[in-house]
C-alpha positions in Angstrom: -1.0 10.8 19.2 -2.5 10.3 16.1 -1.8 14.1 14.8 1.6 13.8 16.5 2.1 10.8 14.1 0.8 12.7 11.0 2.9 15.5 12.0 6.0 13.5 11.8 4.8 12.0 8.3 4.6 15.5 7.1 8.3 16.3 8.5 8.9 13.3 6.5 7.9 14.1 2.9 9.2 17.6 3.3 12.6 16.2 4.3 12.9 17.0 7.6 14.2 13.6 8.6 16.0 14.5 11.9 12.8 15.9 12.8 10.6 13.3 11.4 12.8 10.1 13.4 12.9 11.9 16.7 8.6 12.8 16.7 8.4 9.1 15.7 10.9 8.5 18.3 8.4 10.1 21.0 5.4 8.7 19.4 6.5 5.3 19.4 7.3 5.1 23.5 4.0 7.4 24.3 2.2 5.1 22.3 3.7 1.9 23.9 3.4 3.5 27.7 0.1 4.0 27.3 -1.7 1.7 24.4 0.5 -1.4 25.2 2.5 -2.8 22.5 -0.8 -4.7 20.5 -2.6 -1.7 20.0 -3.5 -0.7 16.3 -2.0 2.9 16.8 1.7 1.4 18.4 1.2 -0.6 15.2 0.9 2.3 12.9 3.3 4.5 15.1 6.1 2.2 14.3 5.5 1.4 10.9 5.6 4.9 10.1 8.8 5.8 12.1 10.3 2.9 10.5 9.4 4.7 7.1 11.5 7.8 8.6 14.3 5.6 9.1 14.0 4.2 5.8 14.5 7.6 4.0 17.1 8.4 6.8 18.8 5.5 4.9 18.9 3.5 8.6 17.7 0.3 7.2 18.5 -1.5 10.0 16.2 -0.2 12.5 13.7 0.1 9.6 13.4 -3.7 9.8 13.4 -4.5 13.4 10.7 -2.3 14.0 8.6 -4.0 10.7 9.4 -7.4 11.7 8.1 -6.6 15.1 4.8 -5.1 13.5 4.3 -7.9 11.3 4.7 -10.5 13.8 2.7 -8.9 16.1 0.0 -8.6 13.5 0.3 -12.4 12.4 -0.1 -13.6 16.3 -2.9 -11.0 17.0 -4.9 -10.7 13.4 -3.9 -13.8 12.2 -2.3 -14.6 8.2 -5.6 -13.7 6.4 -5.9 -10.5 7.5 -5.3 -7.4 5.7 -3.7 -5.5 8.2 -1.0 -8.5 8.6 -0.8 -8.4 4.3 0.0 -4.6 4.9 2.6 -5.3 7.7 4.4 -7.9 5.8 4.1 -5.7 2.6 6.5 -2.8 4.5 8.6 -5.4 5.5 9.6 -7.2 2.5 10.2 -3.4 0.7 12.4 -2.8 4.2 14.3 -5.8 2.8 14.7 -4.7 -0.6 16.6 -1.6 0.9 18.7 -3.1 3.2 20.2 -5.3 0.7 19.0 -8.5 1.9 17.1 -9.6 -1.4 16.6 -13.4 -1.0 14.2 -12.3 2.6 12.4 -9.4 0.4 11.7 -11.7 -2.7 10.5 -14.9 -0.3 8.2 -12.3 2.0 7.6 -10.7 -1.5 6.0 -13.4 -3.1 4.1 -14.5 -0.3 2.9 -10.9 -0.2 2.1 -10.4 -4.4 0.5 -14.1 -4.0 -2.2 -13.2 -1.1 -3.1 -9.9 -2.2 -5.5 -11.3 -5.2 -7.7 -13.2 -2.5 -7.2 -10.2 0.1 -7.6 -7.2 -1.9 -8.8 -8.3 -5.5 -6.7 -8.3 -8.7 -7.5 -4.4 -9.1 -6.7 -3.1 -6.4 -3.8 -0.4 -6.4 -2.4 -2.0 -3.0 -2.3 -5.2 -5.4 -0.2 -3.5 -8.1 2.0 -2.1 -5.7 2.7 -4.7 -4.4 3.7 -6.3 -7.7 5.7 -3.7 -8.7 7.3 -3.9 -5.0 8.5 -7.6 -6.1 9.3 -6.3 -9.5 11.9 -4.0 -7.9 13.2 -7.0 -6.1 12.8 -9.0 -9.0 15.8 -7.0 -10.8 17.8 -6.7 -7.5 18.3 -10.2 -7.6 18.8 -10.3 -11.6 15.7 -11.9 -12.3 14.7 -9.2 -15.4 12.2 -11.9 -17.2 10.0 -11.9 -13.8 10.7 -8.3 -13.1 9.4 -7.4 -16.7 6.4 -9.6 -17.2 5.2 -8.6 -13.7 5.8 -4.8 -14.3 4.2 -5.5 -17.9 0.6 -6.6 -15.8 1.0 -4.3 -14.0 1.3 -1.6 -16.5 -1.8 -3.1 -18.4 -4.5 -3.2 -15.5 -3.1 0.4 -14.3 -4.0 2.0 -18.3 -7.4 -0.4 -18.2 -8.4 1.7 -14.8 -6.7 4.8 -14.1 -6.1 5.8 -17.9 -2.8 6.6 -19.8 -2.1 10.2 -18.3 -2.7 8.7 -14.3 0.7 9.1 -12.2 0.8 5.3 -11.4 0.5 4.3 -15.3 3.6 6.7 -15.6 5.7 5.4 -12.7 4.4 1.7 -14.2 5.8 2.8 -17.5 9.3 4.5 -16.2 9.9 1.1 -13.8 9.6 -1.2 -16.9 11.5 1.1 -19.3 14.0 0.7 -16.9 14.2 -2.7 -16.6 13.9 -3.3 -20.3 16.9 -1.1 -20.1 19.0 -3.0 -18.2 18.5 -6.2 -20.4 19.7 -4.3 -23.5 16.3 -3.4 -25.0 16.8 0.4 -25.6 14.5 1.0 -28.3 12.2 -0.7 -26.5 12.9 1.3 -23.3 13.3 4.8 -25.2 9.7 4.0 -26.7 8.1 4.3 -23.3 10.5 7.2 -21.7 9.0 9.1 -24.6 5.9 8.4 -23.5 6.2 9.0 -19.9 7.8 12.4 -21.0 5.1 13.2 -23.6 2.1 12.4 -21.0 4.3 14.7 -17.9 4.4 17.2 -20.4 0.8 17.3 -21.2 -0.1 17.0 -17.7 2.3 19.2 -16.0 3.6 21.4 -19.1 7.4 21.7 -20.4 8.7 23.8 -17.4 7.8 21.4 -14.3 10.0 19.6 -12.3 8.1 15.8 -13.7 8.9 16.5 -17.2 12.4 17.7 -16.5 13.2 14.3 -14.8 11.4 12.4 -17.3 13.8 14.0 -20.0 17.1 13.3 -18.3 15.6 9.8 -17.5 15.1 9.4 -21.5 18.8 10.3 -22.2 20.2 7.1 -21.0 18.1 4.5 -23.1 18.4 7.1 -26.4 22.8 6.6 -25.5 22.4 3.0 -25.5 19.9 3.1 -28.6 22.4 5.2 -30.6 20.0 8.2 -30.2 22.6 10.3 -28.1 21.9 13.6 -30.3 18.8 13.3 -29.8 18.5 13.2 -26.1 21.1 16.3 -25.9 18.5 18.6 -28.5 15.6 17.5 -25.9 18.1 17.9 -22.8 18.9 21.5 -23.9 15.2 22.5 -25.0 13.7 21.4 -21.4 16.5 22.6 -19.4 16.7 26.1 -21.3 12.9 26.2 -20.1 13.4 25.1 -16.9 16.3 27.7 -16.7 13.4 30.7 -17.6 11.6 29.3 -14.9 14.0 29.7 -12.3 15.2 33.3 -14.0 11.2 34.6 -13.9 11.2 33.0 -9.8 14.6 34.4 -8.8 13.0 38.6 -10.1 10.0 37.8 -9.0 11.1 36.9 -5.5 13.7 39.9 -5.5 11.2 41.9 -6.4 9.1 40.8 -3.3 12.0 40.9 -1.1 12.0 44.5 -1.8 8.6 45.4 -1.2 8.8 43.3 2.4 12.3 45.4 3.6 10.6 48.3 2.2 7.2 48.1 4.4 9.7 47.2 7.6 
């Protein structure tokens, strides 16, 4: 069951959602016939078809099937233990995207609040779960909490993982965004240009990361009066990424060719 599972995760991240749901689906009932509803691996075989559902944007059933994990774990594992922390970590994000915020900040809290005695103040799992309130934080219009929480975050992810690490960016990006959203643009355009600087060293000008973190820069340089700007780095990144997909497209004709050719 357990490759049947990861199967269906994989279906999952490559967008395959109607195949993802209906593995997770099967998985789900073989796992229930025969493990019994308590088992760790009906446990894990929910939670991840209820993250199918979740990208199939059917948030509903996302959260019956978390709610039913997490209570399961409370009554089993008890409120202490990290598998239940995880459990009601799923579900309070479950929350968050179906819209019902006061639930996801209350389970949210609880969550952000446990993990320092569960899982230590450094612990990635820790942070994300920070940021997860964060993001609930500004659902419910609470930007002062969402910003000094994403601002810890931010500062224990650069003191372990470094400036260049893809959770310092994402860190970065989430605040710039909520500084956005209470006016600070310069403030917000400062640390856009850093995520884009640091995707462009990492990835280079022509990959996908750096293309989103420019267009996610134009935005906070229109608010900051910057507008110009943001079109002269718009039109250098997307001529590049234009290249790119030029070079591809001849280089895939080309091998088109040779393939009908060897038929």
């Amino acid at each position: 069951m357990r490759s049947r599972t990861n199967l269906a995760a994989a279906y999952r991240e490559a967008d395959r959602i109607d195949e993802a749901v209906s593995l997770g689906k099967q998985v789900v009932a073989d796992s229930e016939r025969y493990l019994g509803d308590l088992h760790p691996e009906t446990w894990r075989a929910r939670s991840d078809l209820a993250a199918s559902y979740l990208k199939a944007e059917q948030t509903a059933e996302a959260v019956a099937l978390l709610e039913q994990v997490a209570s399961d774990a409370q009554h089993l594992l008890g409120d202490d233990h990290v598998d239940t922390w995880h459990a009601r970590a799923a579900l309070s994000a479950a929350y968050r995207a179906a819209g019902s915020i006061k639930e996801a900040l209350t389970l949210g809290e609880r969550v952000a609040a446990d993990s320092g005695s569960l899982l230590g103040d450094y612990h990635p799992d820790t942070w994300r779960a920070r940021s997860s309130l964060a993001a609930s934080y500004l659902k419910a219009g609470r930007h002062a909490d969402a910003i000094n929480g994403l601002k810890q975050v931010g500062i224990r992810s650069e003191q372990l993982l470094g400036d260049l690490h893809p959770y310092t960016l994402r860190s970065r990006a989430a605040l710039a965004l909520a500084l956005q959203e209470v006016g600070q643009a310069e403030e917000a355009s400062k640390l856009e240009e850093q995520v884009l600087a640091a995707m462009a060293q990492t990835h280079g000008d022509r990959h996908a990361s750096t293309l989103r973190a420019c267009y996610d820069l134009l935005a906070p340089y229109g608010e900051a009066g910057r507008a110009g700007e943001g079109m002269t780095l718009l039109e250098r990144f997307t001529a590049d990424s234009e290249r790119l997909l030029s070079d591809y497209a001849r280089t895939r004709e080309g091998h088109d060719v040779v393939s009908h050719s060897r038929r």
